[in-house]
C-alpha beads as a LAMMPS data file, in Angstrom:
LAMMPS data file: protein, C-alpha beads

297 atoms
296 bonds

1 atom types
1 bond types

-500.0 500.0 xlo xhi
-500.0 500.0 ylo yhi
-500.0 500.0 zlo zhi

Masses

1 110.0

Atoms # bond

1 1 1 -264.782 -255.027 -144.812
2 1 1 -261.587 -253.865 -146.227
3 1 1 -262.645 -254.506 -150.159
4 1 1 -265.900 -252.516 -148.953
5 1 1 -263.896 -249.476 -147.459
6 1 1 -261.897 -249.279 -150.419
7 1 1 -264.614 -249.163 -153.161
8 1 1 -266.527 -247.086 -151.089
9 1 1 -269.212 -249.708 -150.050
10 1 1 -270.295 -250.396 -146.575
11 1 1 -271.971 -254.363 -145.455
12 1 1 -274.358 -254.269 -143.257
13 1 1 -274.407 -256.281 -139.415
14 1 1 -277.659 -257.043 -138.603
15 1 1 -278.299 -257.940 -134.927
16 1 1 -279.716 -261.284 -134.910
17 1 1 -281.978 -263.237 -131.880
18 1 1 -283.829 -266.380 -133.272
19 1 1 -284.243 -268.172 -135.936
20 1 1 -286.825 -265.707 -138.230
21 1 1 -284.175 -263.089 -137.629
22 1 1 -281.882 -264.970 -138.653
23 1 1 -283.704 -266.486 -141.658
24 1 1 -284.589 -262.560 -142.627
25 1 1 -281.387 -261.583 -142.732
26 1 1 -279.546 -264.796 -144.721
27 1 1 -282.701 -264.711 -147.254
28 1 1 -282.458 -260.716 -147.802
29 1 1 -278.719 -261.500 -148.592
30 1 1 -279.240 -263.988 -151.094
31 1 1 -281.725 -262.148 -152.734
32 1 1 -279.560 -259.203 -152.929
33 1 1 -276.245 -260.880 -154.031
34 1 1 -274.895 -258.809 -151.059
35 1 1 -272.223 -260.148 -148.444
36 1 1 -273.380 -259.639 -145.040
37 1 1 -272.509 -259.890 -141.416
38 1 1 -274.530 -261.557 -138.518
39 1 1 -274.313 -259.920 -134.712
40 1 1 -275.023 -261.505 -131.651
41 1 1 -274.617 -259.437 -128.183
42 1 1 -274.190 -260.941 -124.933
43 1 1 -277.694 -260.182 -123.769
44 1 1 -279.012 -262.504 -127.133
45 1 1 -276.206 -265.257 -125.749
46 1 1 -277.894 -265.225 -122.417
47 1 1 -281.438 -265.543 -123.771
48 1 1 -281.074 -267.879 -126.564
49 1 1 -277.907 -269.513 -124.763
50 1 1 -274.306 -269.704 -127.073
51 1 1 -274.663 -273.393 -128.521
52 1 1 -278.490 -272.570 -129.706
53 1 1 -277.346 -269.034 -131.385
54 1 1 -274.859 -270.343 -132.870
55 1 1 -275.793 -273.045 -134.555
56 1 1 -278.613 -271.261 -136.064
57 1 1 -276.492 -268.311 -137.398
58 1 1 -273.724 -271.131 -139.069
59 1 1 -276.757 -273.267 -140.628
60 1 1 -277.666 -269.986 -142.055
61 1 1 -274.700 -268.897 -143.190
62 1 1 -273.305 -272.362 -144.466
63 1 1 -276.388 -272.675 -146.914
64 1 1 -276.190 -269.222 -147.835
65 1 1 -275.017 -268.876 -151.949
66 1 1 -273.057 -265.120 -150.611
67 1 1 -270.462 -264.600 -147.723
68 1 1 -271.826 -264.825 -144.081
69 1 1 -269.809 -263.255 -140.916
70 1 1 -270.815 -264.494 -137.900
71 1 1 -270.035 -261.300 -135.230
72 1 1 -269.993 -260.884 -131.653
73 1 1 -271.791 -256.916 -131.208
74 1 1 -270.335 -255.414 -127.881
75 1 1 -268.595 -257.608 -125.953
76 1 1 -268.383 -256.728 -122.996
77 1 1 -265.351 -258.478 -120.953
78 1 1 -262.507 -260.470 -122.409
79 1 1 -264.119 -263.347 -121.083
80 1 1 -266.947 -263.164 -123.408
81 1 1 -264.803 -262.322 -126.511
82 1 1 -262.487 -265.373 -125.987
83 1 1 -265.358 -267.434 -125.528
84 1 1 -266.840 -266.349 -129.003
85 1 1 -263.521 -266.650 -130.778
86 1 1 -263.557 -270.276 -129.452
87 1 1 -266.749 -271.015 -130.278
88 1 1 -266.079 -270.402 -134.280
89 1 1 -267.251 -266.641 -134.571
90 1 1 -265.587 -264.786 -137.716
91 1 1 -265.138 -261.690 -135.730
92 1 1 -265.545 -260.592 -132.260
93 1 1 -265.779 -256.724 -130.766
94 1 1 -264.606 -255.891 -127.910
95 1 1 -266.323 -252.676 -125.963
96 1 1 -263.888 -251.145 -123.304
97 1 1 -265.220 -247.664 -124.887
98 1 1 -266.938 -247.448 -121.205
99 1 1 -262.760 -247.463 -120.203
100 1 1 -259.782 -245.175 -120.002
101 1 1 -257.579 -244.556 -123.304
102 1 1 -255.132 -246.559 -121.647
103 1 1 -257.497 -249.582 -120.113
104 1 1 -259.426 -249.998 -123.602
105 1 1 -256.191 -250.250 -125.588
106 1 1 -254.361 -252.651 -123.226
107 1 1 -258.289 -254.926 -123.201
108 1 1 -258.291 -254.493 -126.814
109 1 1 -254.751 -255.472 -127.585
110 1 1 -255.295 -258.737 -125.579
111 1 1 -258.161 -259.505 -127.357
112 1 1 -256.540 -259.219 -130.619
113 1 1 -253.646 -261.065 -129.356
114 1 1 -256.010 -264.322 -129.217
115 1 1 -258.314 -263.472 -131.392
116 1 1 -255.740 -263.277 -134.602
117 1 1 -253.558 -266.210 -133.531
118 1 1 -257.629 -268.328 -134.777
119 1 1 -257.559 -265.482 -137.864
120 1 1 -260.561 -263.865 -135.737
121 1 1 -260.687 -260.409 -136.549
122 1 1 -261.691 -257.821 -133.836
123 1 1 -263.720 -254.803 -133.766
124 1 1 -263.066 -251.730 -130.735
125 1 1 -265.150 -248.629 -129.814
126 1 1 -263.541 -245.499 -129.090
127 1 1 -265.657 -242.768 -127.599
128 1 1 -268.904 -243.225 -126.658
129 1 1 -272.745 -243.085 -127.727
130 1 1 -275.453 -242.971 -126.441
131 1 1 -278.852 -244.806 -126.210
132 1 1 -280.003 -248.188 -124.895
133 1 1 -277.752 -250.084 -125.890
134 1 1 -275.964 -252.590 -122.928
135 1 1 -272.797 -250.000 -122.548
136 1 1 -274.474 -246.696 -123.375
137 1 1 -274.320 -243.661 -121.616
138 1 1 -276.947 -240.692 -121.397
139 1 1 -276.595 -238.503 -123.631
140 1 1 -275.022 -235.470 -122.224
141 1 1 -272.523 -238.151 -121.352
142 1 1 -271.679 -239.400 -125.171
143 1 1 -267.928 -238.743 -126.028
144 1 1 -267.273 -238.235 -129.410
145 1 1 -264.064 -239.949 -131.288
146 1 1 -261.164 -237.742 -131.163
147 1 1 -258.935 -238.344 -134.849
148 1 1 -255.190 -238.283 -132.958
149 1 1 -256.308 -240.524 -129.794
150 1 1 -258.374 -243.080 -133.155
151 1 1 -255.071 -242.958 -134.591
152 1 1 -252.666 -243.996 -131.493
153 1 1 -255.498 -246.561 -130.383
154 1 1 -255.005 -248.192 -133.982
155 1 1 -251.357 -248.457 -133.709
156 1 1 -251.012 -249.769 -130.417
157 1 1 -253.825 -252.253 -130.629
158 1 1 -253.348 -253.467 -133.924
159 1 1 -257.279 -254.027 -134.160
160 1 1 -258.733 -254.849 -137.409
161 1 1 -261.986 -252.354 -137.607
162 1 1 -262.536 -249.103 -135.489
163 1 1 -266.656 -247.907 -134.261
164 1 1 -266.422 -244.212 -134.023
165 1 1 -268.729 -241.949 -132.060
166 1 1 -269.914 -239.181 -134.442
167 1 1 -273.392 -238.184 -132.883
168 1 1 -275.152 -241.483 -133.596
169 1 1 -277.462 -242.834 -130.735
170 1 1 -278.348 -246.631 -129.789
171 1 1 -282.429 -247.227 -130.029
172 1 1 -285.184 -245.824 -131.543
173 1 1 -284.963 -242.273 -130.441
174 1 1 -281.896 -240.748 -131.548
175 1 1 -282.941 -237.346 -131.206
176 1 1 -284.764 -234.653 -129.561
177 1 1 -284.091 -232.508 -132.747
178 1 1 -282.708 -232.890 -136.471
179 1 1 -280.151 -235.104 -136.917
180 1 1 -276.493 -234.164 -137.427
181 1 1 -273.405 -236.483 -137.475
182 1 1 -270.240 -234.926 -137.252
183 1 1 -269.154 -235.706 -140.607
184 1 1 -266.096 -233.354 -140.370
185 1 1 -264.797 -235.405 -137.797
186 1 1 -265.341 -238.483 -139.515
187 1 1 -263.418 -237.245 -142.592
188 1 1 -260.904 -236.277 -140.132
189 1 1 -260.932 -239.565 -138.968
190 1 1 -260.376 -241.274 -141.950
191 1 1 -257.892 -239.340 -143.194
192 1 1 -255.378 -240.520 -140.201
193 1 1 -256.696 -243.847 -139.499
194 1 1 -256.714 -246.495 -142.683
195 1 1 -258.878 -249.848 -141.182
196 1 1 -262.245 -249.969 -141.727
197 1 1 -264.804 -247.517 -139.759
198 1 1 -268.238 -249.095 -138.100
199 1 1 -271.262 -246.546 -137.247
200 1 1 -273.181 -247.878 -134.559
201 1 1 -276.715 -246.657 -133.461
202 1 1 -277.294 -246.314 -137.402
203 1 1 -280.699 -247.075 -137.944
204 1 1 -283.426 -244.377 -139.580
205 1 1 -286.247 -245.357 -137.815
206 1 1 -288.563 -245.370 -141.331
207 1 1 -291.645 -243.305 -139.891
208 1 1 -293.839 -245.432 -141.955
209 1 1 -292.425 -248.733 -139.691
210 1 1 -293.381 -246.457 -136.355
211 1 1 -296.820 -245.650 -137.699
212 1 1 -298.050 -248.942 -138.761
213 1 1 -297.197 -250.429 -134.952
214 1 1 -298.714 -247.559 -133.635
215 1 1 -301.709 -248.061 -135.661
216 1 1 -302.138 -251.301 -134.000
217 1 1 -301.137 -250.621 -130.637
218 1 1 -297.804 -249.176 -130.110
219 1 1 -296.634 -246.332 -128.095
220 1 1 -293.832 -244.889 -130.365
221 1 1 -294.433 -241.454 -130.751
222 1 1 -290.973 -239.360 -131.359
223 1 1 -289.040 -242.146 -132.694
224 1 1 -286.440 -240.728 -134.906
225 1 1 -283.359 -242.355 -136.696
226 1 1 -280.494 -241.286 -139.039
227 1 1 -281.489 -239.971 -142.141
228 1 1 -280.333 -241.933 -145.142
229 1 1 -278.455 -239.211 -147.191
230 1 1 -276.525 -238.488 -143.823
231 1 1 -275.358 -242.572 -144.176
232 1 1 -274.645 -242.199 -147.200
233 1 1 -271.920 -239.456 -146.893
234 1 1 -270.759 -241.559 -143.846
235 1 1 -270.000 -244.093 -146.276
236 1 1 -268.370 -241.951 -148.446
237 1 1 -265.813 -240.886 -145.948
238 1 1 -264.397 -244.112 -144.895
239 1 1 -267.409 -246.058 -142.866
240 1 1 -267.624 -249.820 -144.041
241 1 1 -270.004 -251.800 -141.548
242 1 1 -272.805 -250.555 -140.311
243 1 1 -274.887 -251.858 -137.917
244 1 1 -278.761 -251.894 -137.737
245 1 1 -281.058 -253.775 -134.922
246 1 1 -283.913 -250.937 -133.840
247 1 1 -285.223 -250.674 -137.692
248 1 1 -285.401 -254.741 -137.362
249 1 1 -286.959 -255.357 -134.083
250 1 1 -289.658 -252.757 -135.356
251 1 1 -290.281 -254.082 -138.374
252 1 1 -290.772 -257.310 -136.756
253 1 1 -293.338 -255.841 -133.865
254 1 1 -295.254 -253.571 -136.147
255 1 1 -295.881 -256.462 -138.465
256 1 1 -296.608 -259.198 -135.232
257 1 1 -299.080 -256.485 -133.809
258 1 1 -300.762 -256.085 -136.874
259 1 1 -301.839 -259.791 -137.343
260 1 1 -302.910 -260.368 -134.253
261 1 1 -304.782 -257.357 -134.474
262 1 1 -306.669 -258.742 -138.028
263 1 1 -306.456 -262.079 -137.039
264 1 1 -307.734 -262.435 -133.239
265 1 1 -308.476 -266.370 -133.779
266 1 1 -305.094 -267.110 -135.333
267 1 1 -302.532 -269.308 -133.000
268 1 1 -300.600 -270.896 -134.933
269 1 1 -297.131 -269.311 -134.153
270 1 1 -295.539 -269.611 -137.721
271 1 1 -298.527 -267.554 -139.372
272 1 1 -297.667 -264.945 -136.592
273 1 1 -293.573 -265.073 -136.898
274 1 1 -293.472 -265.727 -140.678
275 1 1 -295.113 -262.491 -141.843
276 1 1 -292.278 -260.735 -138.994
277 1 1 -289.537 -262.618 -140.947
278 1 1 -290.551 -260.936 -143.945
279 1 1 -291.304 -257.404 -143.160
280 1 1 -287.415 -257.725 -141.026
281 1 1 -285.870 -259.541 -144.469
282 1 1 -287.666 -256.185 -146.767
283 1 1 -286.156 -254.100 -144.206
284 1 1 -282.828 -255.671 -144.627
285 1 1 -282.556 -255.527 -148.332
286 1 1 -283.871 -252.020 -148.118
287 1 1 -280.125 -251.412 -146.329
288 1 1 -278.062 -253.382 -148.230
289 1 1 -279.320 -251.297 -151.292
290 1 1 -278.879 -247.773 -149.575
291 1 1 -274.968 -249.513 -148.124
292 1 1 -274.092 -250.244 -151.596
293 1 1 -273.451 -254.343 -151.238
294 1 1 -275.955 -255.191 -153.195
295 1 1 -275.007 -257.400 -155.808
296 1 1 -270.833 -257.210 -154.628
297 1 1 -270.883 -260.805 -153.208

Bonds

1 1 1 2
2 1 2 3
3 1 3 4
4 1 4 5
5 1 5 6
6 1 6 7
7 1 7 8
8 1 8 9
9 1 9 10
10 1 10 11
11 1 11 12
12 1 12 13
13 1 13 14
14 1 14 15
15 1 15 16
16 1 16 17
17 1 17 18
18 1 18 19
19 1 19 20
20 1 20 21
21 1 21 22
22 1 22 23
23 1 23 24
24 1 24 25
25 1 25 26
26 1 26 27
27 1 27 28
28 1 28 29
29 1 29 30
30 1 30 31
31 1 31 32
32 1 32 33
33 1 33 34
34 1 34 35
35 1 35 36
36 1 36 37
37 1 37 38
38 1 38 39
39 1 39 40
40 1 40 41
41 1 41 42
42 1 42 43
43 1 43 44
44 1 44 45
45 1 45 46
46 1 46 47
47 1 47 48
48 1 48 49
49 1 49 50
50 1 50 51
51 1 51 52
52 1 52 53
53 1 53 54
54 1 54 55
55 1 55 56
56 1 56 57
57 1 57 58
58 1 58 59
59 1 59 60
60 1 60 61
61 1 61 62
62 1 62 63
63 1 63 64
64 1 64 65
65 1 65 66
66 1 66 67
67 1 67 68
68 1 68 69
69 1 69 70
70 1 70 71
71 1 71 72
72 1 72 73
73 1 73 74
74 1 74 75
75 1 75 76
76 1 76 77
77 1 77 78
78 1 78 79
79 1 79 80
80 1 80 81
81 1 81 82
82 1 82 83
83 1 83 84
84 1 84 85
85 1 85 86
86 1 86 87
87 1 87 88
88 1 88 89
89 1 89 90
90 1 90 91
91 1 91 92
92 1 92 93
93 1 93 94
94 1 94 95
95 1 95 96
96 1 96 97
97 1 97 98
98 1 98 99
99 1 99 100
100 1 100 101
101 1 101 102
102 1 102 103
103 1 103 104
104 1 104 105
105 1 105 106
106 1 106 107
107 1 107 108
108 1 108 109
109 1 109 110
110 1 110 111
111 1 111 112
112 1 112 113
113 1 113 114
114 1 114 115
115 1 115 116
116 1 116 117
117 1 117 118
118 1 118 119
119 1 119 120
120 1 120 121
121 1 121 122
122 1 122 123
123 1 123 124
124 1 124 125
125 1 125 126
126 1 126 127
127 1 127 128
128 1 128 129
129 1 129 130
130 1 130 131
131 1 131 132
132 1 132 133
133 1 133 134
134 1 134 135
135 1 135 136
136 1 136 137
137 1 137 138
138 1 138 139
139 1 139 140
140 1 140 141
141 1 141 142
142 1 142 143
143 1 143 144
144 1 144 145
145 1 145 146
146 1 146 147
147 1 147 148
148 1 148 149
149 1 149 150
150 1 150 151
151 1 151 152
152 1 152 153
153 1 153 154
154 1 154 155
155 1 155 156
156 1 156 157
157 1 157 158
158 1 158 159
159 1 159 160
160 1 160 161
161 1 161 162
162 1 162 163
163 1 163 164
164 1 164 165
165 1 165 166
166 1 166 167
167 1 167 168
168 1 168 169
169 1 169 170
170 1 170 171
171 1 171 172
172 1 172 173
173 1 173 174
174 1 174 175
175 1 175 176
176 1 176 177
177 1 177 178
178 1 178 179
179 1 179 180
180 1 180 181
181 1 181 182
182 1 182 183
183 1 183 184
184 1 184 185
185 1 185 186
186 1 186 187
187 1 187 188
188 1 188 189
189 1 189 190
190 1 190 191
191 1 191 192
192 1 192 193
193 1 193 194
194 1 194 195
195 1 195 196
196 1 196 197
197 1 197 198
198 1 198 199
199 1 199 200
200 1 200 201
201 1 201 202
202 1 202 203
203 1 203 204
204 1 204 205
205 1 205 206
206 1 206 207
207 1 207 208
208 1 208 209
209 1 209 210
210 1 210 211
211 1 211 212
212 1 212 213
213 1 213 214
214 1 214 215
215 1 215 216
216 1 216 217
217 1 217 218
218 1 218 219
219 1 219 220
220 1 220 221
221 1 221 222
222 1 222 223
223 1 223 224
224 1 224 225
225 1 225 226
226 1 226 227
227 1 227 228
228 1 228 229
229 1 229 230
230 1 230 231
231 1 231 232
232 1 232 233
233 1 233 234
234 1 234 235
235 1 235 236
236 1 236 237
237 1 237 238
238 1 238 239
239 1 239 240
240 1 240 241
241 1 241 242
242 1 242 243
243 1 243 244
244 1 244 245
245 1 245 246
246 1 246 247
247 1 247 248
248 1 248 249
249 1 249 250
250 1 250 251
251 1 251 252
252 1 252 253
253 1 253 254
254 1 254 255
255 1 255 256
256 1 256 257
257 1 257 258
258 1 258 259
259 1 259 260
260 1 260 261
261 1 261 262
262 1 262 263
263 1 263 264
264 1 264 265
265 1 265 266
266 1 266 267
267 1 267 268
268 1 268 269
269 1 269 270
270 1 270 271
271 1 271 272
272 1 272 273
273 1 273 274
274 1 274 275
275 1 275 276
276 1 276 277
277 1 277 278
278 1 278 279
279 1 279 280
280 1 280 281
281 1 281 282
282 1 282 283
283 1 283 284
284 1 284 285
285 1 285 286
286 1 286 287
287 1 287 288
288 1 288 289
289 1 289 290
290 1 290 291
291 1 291 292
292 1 292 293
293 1 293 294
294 1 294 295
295 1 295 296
296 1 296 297
């Protein structure tokens, strides 16, 4: 991430939960000559269990003709993030955004204790979004990242890459009304704290995604996401992973309800899946075009 920050690039993290995820997102990399990180949360280590995800995501990544980071997205205890750095993850990220100043640097400063002594690099949150993701908060809750307290948290933790809360949202509806990150703040941001910056919650929600799975079935109305000039300045001002799950997952449930919808006798589960893998892999190369990593691996 730190070549990307300082050419003014960002790599995508896509979330990752089986293996046509997984596929989707090594294959969009490949064709896109584009490094690329991985994510697994806690909630896709309890479903799929560690030794299954795992394996999947380095068989991926060890075939894969670009660079492949395998990254745990939010963890949530230091349990969980020394469990992941002993498992063989490239990077880990620990949440204590949900924490005091105090608690989430002293969590976060054990975690990259550990983490560096494997050369593990770690990831923190400081402030807080909302949405639906495992540690968000409502909305009127959402804290946004103040530049000073980014700064001190840096230099006390000695973490590797910093999420910042600048009005994105977890999920598929972001917002009640237009869209507006607090790009001041970000620049603010990056002007005191050097280390790469991660956006969270940074998915645009294509409308033409939300109306194809409506058209066969969904109930999506109002889903809204970042717009894609707005990530683009983002990048511009220091941000240099960004992560994106909600565009995937509906990608892969618009394109799953539409061939069971057009194919009622099909059963055959890789006819089903396969056509999800691709419709998640365009979506992923779609990003890694608008990030700026295509063709940097």
């Amino acid at each position: 991430m730190v070549p990307a920050r300082k050419n003014g690039y960002a790599i995508g993290a896509f979330n990752v939960q089986n293996l046509e995820s997984t596929l989707a997102i090594v294959e969009a990399a490949a064709e896109e000559k584009s490094p690329v990180i991985m994510q697994i949360t806690p909630s896709v280590i309890k479903y799929a269990g560690l030794a299954y995800i795992i394996s999947i995501v380095k068989t991926a990544a060890q075939s894969a003709p670009v660079p492949v980071a395998m990254h745990l997205d939010h963890g949530e205890d230091f349990e969980t993030a020394a469990k992941c750095v002993e498992a063989g993850f490239t990077s880990v990220m620990i949440d204590g955004s949900f924490l005091s100043f105090e608690e989430n640097s002293a969590l976060t400063k054990r975690v990259v204790d550990i983490a560096h002594r494997k050369g593990v690099s770690v990831e923190a949150e400081l402030g807080k979004l909302a949405g639906v993701e495992e540690r968000s908060v409502e909305e009127k809750e959402a804290i946004l990242t103040d530049p000073d307290a980014a700064a001190e948290f840096v230099e006390k933790t000695g973490v590797d890459a910093l999420a910042v809360a600048i009005g994105t949202s977890h999920g598929a509806y972001k917002f009640k009304s237009e869209a507006k990150l607090d790009l001041e703040r970000l620049k603010a941001i990056s002007k005191k704290v050097s280390i790469p910056l991660v956006l969270h919650g940074a998915s645009n929600v294509p409308q033409w995604i939300v109306e194809k799975a409506n058209k066969y079935g969904a109930a999506l109305s109002g889903a809204k996401g970042i717009p894609e000039e707005q990530i683009k300045q983002a990048i511009s001002l220091g941000i240099a992973k960004i992560n994106i799950d909600t565009d995937l997952r509906l990608a892969f449930t618009a394109t799953v309800r539409e061939v069971l919808t057009n194919s009622p006798k099909e059963f055959d589960p890789r006819k089903i899946l396969g056509p999800a893998k691709d419709a998640m892999k365009e979506v992923a190369k779609s990003k890694m075009r608008l990030f700026g990593s295509s063709g940097k691996a």
